[in-house]
C-alpha positions, 0 to 999 in steps of 0.5 A, a space after each residue: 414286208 421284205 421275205 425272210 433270208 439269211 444275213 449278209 454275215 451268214 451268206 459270206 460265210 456260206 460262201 467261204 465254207 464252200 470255196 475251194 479255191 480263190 484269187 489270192 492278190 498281193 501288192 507286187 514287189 516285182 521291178 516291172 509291176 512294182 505297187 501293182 496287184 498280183 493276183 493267182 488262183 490258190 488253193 484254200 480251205 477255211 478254219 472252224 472261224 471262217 478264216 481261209 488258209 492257204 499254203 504257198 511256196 516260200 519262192 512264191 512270188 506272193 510270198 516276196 510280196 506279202 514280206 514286204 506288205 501284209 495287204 492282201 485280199 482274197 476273193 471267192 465266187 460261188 458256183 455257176 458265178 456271174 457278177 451279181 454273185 460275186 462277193 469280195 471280202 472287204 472291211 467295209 461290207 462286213 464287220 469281223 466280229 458279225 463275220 466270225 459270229 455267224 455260222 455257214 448255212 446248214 442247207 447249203 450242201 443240199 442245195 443243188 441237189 434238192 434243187 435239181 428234183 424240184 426243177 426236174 419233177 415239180 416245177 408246177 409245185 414251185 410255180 403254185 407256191 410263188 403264187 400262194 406266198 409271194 402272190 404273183 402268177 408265174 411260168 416256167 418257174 426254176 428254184 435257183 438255190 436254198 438256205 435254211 430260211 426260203 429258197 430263191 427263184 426264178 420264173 417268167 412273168 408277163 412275158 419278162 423274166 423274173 429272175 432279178 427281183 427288188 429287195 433293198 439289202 440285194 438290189 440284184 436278187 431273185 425271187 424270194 420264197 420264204 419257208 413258214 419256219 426256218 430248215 434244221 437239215 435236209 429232211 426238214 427241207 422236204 418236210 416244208 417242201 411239202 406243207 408249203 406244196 399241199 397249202 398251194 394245191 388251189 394254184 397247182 394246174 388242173 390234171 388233164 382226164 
């Protein structure tokens, strides 16, 4: 049974709210790159739908193009971006009513932070919980990122890394380690953190005397 993890709807919108800028790209009007896409960093923010608003000068070169055609796409990355993160809003991987139902995840902006603690004081903790709920042995064990339903890791394994994983709806993903429950807020976090920790004591390491 494949791990708990947000929907693809909620992760976009996770994203979005979290962008502050994007490429805004256009279909150029321009003589010497006439029908080519033209593409610039923008600043953005989104509204209470996940819509992202944008405001550019009327003597833009965007707003040439978008006066002669709407077509336009925006692309956002989240931080520390590499090509398996990478989301580019498109018709076809999201429908716009799933889009506009789902919520951006509550955790997120605890994200970093809690994952940061985690990495610097109670690696052998994350390392102990991998063993417990996903039932691998690993080392040097780091959590990546959180969402209100698990967080994703990475860790080694027999002496190869383990931080992409298999998961059929994200063939490029990480280690998954669900919660027990789903996470209300930041407190709640830890409060699982916690459970899940002192569930793993058996694989904790053992302390030196």
């Amino acid at each position: 049974e494949e791990a708990a993890r947000i929907s693809t709807a909620e992760e976009t919108r996770t994203l979005m709210a979290a962008a502050g800028t994007g490429v805004l790209s256009t279909q150029s009007v321009a003589k010497m790159s006439q029908g080519y896409p033209f593409g610039s960093v923008v600043n953005m923010a989104t509204d209470s739908n996940g819509r992202a608003v944008i405001s550019i000068s009327t003597l833009s070169l965007h707003t040439s193009d978008l006066r002669a055609s709407s077509k336009c796409s925006i692309t956002v990355t989240s931080e520390g971006f590499s090509l398996n993160l990478r989301l580019l809003l498109v018709a076809f991987q999201i429908s716009a009513s799933d889009y506009l139902a789902a919520s951006p995840d509550p955790i997120a902006p605890f994200s970093k932070p809690v994952a940061s603690h985690m990495n610097a004081d109670h690696a052998e903790a994350t390392e102990a919980m991998i063993k417990k709920y996903v039932g691998i042995n690993v080392f040097d064990a780091k959590i990546l990122s959180l969402d209100r339903l698990g967080m994703n890791t990475a860790a080694d394994f027999n002496g190869m890394n383990m931080k992409v994983g298999i998961s059929s709806r994200h063939p490029l993903d990480f280690i998954r380690l669900p919660f027990p429950r789903p996470a209300e807020d930041r407190k709640d976090v830890k409060t699982l953190i916690v459970e899940m920790t002192k569930a793993s004591a058996e694989f904790m390491p053992q302390k030196k005397e």
